[in-house]
C-alpha positions in Angstrom: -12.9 -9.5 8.1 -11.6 -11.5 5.2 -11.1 -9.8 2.0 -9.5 -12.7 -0.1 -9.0 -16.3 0.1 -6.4 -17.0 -2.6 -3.2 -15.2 -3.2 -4.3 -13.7 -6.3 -7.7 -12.3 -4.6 -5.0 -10.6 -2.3 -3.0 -9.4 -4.8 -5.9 -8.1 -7.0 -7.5 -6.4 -3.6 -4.1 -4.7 -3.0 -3.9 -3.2 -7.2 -7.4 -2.0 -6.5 -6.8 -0.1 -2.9 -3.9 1.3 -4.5 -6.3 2.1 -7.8 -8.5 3.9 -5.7 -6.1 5.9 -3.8 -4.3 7.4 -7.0 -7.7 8.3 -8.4 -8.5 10.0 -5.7 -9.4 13.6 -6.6 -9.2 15.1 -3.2 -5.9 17.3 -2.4 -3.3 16.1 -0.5 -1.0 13.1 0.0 -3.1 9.1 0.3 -1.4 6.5 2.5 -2.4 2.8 1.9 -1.1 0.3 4.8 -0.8 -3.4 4.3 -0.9 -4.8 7.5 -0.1 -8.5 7.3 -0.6 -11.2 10.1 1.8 -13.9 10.3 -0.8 -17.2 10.4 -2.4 -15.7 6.9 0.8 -14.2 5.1 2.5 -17.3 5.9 0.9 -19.2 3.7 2.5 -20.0 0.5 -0.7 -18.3 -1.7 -0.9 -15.4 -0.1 2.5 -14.5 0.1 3.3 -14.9 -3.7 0.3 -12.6 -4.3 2.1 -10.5 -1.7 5.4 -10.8 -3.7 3.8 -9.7 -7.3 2.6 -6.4 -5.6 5.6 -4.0 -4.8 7.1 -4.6 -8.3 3.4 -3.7 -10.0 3.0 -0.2 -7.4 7.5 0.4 -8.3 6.8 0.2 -11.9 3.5 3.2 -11.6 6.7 5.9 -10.7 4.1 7.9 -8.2 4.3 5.7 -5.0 6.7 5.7 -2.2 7.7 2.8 0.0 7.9 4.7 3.5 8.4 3.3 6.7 6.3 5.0 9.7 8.8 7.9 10.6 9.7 8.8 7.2 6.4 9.4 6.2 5.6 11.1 9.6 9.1 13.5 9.2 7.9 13.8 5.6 4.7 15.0 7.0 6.4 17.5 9.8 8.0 18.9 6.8 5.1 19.7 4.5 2.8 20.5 7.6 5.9 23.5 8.3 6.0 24.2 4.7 2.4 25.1 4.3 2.1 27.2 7.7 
């Protein structure tokens, strides 16, 4: 499925996920994943929309960069916590 062709399309799809998730009235913690394949991401467009993303989520002070076991030990946590 494409969802953008330029590298601001991408970036502008990945501010509007993100959008989406922190408007979310439902309880409980979002995740958004940006899975990236090497023969789109490697080109030069995408990647600078890529680039201008992190800094945009950092500067919103609610979002977490996580790598796959911190956010599952994160999860372990909370799921203890709550039981």
């Amino acid at each position: 499925m494409r969802t953008s062709r330029t590298g601001g399309a991408f970036d502008r799809y990945l501010r509007d996920t993100l959008e989406m998730l922190r408007n979310n009235t439902r309880p409980g913690a979002a995740m958004m994943t940006v899975a990236l394949h090497p023969r789109v991401i490697g080109r030069p467009g995408y990647a600078r929309g890529l680039d201008a993303f992190p800094e945009h989520a950092a500067a919103l002070g609610d979002v977490w960069f996580a790598r796959r076991d911190e956010i599952a030990c994160d999860r372990e946590i909370a799921t203890r916590a709550s039981a």
